[in-house]
C-alpha positions, 0 to 999 in steps of 0.5 A: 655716619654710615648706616647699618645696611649699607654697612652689610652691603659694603661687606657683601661687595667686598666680599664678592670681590675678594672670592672672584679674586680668588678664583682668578688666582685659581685659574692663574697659579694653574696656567703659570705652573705656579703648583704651590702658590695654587696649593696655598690658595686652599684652607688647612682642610681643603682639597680637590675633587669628590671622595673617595679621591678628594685630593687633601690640600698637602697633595695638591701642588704634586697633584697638580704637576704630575697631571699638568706635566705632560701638557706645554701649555694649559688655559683654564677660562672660568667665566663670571661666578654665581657666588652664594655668601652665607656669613664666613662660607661661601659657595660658586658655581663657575661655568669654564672651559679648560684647554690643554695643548700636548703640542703647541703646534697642532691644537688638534693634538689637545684636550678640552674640557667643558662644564663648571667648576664648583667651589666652597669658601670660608673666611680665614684670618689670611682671608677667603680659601678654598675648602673644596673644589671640583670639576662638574664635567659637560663634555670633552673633546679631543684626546683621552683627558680623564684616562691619564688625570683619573690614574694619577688622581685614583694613585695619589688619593690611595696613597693618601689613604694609607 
């Protein structure tokens, strides 16, 4: 039999496991354009980003697809997670580097950004979702990324407003 605190500590590998899974979806369905597999990765009330343009989970797949639209190819690399378990919530902080290619040809015609990506989780009866997750930008190099992604987010948030 199998005591208690090797119980909880079973439950806590699982548990990491389950989140890091989920992390590497994210970045995946993203890569792949796979906007509504990532969209369904969210709880009924999550969403993306910081008020008051917090996209909600509804938005996210169209979201997505505007923004990723105009790039031929995106690499998304999220590195090892700094995962916080609190019973059913969770939280991570993920350092990661996200590269968008306008012409696959010449890289130097491409978008970079740097820094981390934060996440909260809680556990649902499907299992571990998104309820939030945003962008904690370091730097950017390259070709103006946040000119067209801020229009389309500031667009898409409003029309979420009413």
């Amino acid at each position: 039999m199998i005591d208690r605190a090797t119980e909880d500590q079973i439950k806590w590998l699982v548990d990491q496991a389950e989140i890091q899974k989920l992390i590497s979806a994210y970045t995946n369905c993203l890569d792949d354009r796979d906007f509504s597999a990532w969209q369904d990765l969210f709880a009924d009330e999550g969403g993306y980003g910081a008020p008051p343009n917090r996209l909600a989970k509804h938005l996210l797949a169209k979201g997505s697809e505007e923004l990723l639209s105009s790039y031929e190819k995106t690499h998304h690399f999220l590195g090892l997670p700094a995962i916080a378990i609190d019973g059913d919530e969770a939280r991570a902080r993920c350092p990661g580097i996200t590269h968008h290619v306008t012409v696959q040809a010449h890289p130097s015609q491409s978008r970079t950004v740097g820094g981390w990506l934060r996440f909260t989780f809680r556990r649902t009866e499907s299992g571990w979702r998104i309820v939030d997750a945003f962008p904690e930008v370091a730097w950017t190099e390259g070709e103006d990324y946040f000119a067209g992604a801020t229009r389309i987010v500031e667009h898409l948030a409003s029309a979420q407003r009413g």
